[in-house]
PyMOL commands that place a pseudoatom at each C-alpha (Angstrom):
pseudoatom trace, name=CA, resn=UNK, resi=1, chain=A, elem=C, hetatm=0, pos=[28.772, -30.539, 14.106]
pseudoatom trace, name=CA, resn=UNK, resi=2, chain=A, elem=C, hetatm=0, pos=[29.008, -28.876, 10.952]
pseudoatom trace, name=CA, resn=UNK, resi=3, chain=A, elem=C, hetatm=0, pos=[25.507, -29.826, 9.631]
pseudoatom trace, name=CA, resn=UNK, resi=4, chain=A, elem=C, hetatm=0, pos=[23.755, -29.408, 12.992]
pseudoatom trace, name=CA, resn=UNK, resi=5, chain=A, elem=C, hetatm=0, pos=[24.981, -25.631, 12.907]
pseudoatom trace, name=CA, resn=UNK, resi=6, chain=A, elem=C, hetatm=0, pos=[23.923, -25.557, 8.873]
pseudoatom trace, name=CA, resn=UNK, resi=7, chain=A, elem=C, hetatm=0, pos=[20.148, -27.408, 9.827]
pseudoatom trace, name=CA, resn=UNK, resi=8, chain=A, elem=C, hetatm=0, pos=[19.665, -24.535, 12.749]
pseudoatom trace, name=CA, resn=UNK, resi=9, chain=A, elem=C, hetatm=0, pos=[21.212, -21.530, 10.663]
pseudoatom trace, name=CA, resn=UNK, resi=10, chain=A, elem=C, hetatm=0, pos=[19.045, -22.949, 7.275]
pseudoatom trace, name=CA, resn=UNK, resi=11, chain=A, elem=C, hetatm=0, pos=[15.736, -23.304, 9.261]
pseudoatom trace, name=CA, resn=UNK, resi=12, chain=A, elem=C, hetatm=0, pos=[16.501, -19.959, 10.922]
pseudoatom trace, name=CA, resn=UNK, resi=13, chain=A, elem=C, hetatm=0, pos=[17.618, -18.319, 7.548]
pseudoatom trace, name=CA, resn=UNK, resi=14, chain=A, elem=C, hetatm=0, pos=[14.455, -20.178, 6.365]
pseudoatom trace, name=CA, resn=UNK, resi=15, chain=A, elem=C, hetatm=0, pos=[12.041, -18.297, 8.837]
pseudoatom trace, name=CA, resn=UNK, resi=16, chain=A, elem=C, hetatm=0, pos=[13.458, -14.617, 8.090]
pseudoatom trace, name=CA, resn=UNK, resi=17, chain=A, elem=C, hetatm=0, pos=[12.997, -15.526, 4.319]
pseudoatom trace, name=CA, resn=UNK, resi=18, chain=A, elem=C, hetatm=0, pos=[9.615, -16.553, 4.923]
pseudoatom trace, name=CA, resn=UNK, resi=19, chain=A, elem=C, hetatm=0, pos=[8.987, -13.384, 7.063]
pseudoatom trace, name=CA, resn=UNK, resi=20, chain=A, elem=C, hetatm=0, pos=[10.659, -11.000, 5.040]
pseudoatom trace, name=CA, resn=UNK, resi=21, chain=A, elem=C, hetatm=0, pos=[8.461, -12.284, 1.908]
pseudoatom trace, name=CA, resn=UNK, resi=22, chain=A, elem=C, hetatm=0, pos=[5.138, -12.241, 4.274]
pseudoatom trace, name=CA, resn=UNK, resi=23, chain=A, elem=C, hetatm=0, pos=[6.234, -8.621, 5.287]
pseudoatom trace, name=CA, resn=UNK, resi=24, chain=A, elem=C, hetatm=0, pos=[6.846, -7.441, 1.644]
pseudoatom trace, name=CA, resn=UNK, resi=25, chain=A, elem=C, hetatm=0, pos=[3.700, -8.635, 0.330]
pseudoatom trace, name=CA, resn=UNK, resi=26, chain=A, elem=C, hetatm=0, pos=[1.453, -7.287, 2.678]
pseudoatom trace, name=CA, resn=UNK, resi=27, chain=A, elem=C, hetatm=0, pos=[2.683, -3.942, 2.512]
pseudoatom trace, name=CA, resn=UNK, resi=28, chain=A, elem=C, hetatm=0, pos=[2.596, -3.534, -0.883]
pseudoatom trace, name=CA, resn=UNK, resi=29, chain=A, elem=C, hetatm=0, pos=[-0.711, -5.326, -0.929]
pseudoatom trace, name=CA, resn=UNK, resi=30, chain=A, elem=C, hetatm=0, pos=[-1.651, -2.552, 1.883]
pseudoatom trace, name=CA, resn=UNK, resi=31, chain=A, elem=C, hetatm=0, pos=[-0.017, 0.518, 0.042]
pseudoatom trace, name=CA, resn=UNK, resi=32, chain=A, elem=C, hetatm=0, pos=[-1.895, -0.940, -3.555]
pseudoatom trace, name=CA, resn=UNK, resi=33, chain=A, elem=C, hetatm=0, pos=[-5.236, -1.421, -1.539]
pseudoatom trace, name=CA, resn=UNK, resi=34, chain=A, elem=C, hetatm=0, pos=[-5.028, 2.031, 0.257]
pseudoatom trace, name=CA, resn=UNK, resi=35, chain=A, elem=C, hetatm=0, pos=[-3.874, 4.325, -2.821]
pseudoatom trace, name=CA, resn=UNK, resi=36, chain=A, elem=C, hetatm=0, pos=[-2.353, 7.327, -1.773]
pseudoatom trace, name=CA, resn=UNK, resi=37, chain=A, elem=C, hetatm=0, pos=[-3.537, 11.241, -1.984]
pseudoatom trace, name=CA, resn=UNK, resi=38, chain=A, elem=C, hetatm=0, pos=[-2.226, 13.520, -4.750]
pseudoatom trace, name=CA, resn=UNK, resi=39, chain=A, elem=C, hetatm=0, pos=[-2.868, 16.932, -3.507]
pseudoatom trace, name=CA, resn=UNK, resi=40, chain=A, elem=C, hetatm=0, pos=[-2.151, 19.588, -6.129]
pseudoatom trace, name=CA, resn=UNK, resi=41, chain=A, elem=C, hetatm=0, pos=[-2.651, 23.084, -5.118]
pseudoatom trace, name=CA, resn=UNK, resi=42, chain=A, elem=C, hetatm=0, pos=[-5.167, 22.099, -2.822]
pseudoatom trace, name=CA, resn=UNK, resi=43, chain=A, elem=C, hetatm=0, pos=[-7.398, 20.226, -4.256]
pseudoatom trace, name=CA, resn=UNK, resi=44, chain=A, elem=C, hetatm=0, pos=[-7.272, 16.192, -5.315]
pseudoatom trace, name=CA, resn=UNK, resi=45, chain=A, elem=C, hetatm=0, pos=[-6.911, 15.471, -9.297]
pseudoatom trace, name=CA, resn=UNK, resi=46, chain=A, elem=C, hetatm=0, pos=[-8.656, 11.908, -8.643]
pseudoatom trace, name=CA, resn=UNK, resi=47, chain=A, elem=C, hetatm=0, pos=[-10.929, 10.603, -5.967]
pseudoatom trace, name=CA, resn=UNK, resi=48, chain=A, elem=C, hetatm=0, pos=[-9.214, 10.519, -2.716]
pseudoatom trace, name=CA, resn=UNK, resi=49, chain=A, elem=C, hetatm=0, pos=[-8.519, 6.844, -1.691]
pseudoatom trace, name=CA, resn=UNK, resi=50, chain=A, elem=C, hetatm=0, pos=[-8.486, 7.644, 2.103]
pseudoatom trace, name=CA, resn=UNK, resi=51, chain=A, elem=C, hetatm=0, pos=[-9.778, 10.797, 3.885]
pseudoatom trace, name=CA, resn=UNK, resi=52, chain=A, elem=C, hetatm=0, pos=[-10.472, 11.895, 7.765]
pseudoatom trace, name=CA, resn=UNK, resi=53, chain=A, elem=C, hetatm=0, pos=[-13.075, 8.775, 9.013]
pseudoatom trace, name=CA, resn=UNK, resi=54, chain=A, elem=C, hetatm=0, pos=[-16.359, 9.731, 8.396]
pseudoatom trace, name=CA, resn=UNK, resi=55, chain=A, elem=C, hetatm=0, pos=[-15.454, 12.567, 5.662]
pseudoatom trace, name=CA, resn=UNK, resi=56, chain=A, elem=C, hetatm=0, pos=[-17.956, 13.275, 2.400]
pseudoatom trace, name=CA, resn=UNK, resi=57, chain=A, elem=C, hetatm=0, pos=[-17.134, 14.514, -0.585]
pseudoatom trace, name=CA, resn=UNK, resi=58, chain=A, elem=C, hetatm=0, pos=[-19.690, 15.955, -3.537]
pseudoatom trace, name=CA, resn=UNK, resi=59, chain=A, elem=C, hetatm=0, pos=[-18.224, 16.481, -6.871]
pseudoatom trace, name=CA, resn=UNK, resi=60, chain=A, elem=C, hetatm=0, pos=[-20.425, 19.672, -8.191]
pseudoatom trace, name=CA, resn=UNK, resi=61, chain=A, elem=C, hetatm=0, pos=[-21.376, 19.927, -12.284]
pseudoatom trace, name=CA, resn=UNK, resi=62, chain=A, elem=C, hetatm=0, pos=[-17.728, 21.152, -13.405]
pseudoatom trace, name=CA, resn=UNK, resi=63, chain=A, elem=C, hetatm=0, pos=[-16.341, 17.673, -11.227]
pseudoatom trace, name=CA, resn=UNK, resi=64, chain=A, elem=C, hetatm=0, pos=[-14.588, 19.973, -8.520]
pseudoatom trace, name=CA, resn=UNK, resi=65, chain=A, elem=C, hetatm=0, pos=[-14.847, 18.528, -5.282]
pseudoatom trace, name=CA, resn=UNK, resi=66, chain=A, elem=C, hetatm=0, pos=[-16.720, 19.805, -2.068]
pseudoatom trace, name=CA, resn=UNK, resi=67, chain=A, elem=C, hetatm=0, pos=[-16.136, 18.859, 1.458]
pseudoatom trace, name=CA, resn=UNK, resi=68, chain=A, elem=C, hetatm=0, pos=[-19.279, 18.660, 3.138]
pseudoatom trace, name=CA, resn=UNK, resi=69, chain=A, elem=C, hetatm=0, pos=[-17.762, 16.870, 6.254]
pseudoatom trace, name=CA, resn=UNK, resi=70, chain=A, elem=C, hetatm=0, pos=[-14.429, 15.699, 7.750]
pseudoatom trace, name=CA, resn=UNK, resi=71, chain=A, elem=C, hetatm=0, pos=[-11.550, 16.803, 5.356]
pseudoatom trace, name=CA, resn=UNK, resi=72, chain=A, elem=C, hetatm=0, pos=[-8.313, 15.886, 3.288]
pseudoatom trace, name=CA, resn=UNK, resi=73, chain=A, elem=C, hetatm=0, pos=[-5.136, 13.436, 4.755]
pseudoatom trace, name=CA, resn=UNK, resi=74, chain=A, elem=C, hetatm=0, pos=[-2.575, 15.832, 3.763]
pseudoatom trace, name=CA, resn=UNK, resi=75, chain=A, elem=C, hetatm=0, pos=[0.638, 13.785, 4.535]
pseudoatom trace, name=CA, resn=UNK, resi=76, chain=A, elem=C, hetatm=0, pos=[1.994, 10.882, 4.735]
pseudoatom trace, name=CA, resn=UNK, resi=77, chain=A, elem=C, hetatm=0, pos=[2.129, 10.686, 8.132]
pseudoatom trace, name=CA, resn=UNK, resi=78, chain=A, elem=C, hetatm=0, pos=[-1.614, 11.359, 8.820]
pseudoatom trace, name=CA, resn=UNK, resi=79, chain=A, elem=C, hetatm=0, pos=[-2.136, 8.735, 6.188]
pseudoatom trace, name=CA, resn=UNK, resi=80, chain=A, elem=C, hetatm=0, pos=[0.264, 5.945, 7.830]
pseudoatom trace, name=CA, resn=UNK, resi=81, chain=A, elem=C, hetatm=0, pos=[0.520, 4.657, 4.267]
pseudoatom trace, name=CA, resn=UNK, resi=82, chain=A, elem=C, hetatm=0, pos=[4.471, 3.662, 2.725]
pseudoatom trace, name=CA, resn=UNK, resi=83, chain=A, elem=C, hetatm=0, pos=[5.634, 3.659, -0.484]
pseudoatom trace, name=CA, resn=UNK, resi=84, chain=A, elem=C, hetatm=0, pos=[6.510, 0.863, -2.261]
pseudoatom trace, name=CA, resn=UNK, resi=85, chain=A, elem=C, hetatm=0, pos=[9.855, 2.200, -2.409]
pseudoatom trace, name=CA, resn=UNK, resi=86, chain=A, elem=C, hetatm=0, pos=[10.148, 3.256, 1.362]
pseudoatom trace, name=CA, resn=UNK, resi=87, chain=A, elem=C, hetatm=0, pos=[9.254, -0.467, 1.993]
pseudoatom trace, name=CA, resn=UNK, resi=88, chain=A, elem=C, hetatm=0, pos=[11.622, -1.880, -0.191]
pseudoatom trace, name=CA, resn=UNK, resi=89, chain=A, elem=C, hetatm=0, pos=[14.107, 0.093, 1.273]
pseudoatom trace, name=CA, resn=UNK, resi=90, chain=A, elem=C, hetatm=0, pos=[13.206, -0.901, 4.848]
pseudoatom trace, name=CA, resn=UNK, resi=91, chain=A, elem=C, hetatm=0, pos=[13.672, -4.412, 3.934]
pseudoatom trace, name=CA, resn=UNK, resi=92, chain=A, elem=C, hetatm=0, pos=[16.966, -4.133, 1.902]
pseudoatom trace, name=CA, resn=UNK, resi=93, chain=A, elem=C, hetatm=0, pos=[18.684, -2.155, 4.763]
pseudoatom trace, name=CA, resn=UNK, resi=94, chain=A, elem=C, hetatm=0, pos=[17.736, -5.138, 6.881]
pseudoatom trace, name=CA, resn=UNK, resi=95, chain=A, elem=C, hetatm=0, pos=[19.062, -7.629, 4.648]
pseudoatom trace, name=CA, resn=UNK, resi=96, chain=A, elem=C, hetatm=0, pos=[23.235, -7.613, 5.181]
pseudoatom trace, name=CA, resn=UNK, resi=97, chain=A, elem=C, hetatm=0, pos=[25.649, -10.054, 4.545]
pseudoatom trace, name=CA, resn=UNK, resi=98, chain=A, elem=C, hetatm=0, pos=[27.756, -11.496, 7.455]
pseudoatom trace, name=CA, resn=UNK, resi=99, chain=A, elem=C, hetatm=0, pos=[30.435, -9.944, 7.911]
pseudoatom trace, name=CA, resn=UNK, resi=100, chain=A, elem=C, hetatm=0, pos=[33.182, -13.075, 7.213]
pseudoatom trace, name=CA, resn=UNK, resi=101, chain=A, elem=C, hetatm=0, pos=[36.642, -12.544, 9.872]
pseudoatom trace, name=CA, resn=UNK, resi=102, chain=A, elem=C, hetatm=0, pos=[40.183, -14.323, 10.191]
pseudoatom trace, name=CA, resn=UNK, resi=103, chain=A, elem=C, hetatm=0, pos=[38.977, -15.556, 13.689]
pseudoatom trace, name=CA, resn=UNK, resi=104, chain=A, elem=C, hetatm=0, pos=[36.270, -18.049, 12.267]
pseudoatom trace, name=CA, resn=UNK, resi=105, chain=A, elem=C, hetatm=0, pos=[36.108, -21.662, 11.906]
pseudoatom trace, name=CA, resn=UNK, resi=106, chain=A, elem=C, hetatm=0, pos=[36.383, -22.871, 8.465]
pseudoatom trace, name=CA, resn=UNK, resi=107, chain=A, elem=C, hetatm=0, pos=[32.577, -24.167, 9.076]
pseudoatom trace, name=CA, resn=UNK, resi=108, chain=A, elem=C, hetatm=0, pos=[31.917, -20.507, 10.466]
pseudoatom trace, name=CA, resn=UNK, resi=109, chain=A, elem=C, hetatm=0, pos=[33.195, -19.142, 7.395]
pseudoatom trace, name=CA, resn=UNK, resi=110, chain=A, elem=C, hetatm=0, pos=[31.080, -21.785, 5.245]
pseudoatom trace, name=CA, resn=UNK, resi=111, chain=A, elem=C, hetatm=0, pos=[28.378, -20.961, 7.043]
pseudoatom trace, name=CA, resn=UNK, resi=112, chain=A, elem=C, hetatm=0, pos=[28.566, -17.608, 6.714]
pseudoatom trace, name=CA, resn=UNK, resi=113, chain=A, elem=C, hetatm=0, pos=[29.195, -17.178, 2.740]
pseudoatom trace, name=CA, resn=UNK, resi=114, chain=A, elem=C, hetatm=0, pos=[25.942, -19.411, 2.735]
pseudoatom trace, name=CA, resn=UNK, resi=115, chain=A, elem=C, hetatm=0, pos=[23.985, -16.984, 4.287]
pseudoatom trace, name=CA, resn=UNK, resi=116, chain=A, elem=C, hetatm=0, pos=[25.736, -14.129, 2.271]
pseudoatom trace, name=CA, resn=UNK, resi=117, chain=A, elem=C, hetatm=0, pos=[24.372, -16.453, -0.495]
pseudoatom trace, name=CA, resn=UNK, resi=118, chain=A, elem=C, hetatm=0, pos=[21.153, -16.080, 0.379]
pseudoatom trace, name=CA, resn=UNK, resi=119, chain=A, elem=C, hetatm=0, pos=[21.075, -12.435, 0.915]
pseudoatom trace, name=CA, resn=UNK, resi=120, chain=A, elem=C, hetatm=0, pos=[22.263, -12.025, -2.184]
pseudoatom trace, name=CA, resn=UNK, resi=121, chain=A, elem=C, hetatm=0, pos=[19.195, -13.933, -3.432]
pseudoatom trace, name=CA, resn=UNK, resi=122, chain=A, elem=C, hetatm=0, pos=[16.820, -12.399, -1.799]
pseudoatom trace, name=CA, resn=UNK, resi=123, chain=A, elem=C, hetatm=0, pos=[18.039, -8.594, -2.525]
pseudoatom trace, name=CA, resn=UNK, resi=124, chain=A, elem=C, hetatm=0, pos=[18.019, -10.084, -6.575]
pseudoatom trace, name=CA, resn=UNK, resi=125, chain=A, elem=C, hetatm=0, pos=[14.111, -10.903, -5.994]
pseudoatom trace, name=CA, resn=UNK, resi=126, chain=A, elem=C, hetatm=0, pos=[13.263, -7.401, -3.753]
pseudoatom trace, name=CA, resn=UNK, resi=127, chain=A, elem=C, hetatm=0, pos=[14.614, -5.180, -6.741]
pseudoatom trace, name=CA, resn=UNK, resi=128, chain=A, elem=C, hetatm=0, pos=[13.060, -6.006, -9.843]
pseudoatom trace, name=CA, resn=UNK, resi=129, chain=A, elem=C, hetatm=0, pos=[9.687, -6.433, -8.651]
pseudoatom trace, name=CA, resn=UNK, resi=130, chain=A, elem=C, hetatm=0, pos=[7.416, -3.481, -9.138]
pseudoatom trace, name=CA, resn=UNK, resi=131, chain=A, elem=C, hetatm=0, pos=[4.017, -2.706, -8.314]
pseudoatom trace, name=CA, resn=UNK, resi=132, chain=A, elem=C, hetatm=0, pos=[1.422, -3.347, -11.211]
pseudoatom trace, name=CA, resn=UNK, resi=133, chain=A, elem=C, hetatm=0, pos=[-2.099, -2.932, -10.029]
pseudoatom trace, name=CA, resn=UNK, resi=134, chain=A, elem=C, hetatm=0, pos=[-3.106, 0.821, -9.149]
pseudoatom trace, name=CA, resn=UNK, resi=135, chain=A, elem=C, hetatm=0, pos=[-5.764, 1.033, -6.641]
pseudoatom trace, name=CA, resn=UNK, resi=136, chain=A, elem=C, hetatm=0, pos=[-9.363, 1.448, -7.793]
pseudoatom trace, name=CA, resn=UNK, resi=137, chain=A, elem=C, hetatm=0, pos=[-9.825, 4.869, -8.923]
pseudoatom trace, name=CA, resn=UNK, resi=138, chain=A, elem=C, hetatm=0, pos=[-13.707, 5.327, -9.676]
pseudoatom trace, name=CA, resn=UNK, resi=139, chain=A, elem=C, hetatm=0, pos=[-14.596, 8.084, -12.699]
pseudoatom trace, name=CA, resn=UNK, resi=140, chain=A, elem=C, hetatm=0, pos=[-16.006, 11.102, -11.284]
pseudoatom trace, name=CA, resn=UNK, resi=141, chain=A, elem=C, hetatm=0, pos=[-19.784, 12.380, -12.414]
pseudoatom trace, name=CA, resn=UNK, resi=142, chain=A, elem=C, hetatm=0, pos=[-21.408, 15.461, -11.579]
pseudoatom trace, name=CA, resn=UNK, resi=143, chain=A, elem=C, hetatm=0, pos=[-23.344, 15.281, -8.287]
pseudoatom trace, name=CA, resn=UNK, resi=144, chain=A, elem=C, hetatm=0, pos=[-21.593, 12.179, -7.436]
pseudoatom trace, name=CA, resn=UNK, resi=145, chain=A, elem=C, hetatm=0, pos=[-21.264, 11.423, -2.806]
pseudoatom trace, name=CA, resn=UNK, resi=146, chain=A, elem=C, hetatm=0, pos=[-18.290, 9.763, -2.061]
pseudoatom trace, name=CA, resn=UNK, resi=147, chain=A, elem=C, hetatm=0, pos=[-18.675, 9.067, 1.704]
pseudoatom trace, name=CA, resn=UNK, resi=148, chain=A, elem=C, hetatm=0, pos=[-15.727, 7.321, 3.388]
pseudoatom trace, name=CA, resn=UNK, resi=149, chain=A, elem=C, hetatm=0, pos=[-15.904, 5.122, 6.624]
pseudoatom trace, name=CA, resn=UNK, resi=150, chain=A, elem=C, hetatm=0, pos=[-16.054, 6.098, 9.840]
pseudoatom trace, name=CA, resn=UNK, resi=151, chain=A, elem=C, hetatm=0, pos=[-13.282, 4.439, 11.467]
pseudoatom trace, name=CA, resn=UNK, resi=152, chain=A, elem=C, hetatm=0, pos=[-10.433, 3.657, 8.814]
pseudoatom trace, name=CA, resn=UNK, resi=153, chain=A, elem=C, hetatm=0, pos=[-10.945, 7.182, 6.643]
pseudoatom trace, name=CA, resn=UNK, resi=154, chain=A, elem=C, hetatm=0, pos=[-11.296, 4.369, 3.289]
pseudoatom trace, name=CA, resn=UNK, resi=155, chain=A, elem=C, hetatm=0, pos=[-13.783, 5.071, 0.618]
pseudoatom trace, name=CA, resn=UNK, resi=156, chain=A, elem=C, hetatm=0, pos=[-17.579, 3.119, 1.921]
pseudoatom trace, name=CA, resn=UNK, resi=157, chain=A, elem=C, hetatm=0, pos=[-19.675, 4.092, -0.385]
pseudoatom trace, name=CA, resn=UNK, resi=158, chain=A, elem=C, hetatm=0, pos=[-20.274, 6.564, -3.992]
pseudoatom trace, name=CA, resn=UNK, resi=159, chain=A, elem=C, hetatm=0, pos=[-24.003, 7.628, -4.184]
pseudoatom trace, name=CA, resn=UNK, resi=160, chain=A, elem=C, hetatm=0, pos=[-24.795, 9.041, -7.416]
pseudoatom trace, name=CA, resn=UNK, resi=161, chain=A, elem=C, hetatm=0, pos=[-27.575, 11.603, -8.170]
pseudoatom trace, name=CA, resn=UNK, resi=162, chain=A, elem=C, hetatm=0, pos=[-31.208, 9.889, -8.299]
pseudoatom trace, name=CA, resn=UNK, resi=163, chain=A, elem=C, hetatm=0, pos=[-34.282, 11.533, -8.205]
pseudoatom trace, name=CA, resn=UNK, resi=164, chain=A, elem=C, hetatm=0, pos=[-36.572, 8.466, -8.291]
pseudoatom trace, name=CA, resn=UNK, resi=165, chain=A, elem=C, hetatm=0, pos=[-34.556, 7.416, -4.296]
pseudoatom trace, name=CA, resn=UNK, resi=166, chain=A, elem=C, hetatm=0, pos=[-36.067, 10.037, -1.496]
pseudoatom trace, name=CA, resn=UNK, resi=167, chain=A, elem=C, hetatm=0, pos=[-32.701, 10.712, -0.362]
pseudoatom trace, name=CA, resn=UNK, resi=168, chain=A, elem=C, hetatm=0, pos=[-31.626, 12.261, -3.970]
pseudoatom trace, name=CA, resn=UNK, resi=169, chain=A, elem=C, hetatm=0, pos=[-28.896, 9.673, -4.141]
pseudoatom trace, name=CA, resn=UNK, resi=170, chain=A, elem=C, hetatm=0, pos=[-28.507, 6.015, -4.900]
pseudoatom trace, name=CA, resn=UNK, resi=171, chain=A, elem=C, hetatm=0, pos=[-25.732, 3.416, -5.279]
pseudoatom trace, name=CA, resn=UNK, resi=172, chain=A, elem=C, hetatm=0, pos=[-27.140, 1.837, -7.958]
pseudoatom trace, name=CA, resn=UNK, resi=173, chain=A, elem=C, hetatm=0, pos=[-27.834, 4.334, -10.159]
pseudoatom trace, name=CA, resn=UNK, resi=174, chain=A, elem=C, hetatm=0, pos=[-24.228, 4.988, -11.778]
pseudoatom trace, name=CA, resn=UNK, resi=175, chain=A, elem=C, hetatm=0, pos=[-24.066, 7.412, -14.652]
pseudoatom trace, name=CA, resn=UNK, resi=176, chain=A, elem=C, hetatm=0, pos=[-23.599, 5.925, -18.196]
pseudoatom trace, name=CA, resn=UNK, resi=177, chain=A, elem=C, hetatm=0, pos=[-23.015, 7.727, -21.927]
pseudoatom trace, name=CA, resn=UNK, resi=178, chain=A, elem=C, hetatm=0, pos=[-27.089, 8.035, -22.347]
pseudoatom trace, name=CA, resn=UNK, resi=179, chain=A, elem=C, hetatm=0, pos=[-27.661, 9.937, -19.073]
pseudoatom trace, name=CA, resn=UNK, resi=180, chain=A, elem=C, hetatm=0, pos=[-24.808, 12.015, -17.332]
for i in range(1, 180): cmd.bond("trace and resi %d" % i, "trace and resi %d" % (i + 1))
show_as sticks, trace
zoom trace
């Protein structure tokens, strides 16, 4: 009896380890891919990862920005993006050990301090890990179109000045040392 209640408790402790890992890595993988908006007295310090869908940005010659269409996310609501710590958090609050009480079997109680066992594990991996790749963050030029997509508010494209294209603007024409 004792091992068919450890086989169904393992395979179910199994799952919400595997689910709990799945969960964790996608949302940091979200909140690295996404980036985040620092607004400072108005006005972005680095090229804002997500804006309104649709929204376009020009940088003019002293690399302030100008909203030609849309606007800014300014919170994190608006921007449905968590920290790395908020999601951390989430998951650690989830993860408590079983509470162990005078009324249990003896393979209750073994069962139990296994799965304490393995919270405990799995809070020791959640902690240390930190988030080590920052979201692209493309150098700003003069005259440089940052137009972001219509439906998710992500960066689409960055057109840079060209006056060979008819439009002014080209992707493939990104500033280098010998002409900015």
């Amino acid at each position: 009896m004792i091992e068919g209640l450890k086989s169904k408790k393992r395979i179910r402790m199994f799952a919400i380890a595997m689910a709990l890992t799945f969960l964790l890595t996608g949302a940091v993988a979200a909140y690295a891919a996404s980036g985040g908006v620092v607004i400072i007295d108005g006005e972005p310090k680095e090229v804002p990862q997500k804006m309104m869908p649709g929204s376009v940005i020009i940088y003019d010659n002293q690399l302030q920005p100008k909203v030609i269409k849309g606007g800014y996310i300014e919170n994190e609501t608006q921007q449905n993006v968590e920290t790395e710590d908020s999601i951390k958090d989430s998951i650690l609050n989830c993860l408590k050990p079983v509470p162990i009480t005078d009324d249990m079997t003896a393979a209750e109680k073994e069962l139990a301090e296994w799965e304490n066992r393995l919270v405990s594990g799995l809070k020791e991996q959640i902690v240390p890990e930190t988030l080590t790749k920052k979201p692209f963050q493309p150098t700003i030029y003069p005259e440089m179109k940052v137009v972001y997509d219509e439906i998710t508010g992500d960066i689409n494209n960055i057109y840079y000045p060209d006056a060979d294209d008819p439009s002014g603007y080209s992707i493939h024409n990104i500033p280098t040392d010998s002409n900015q």
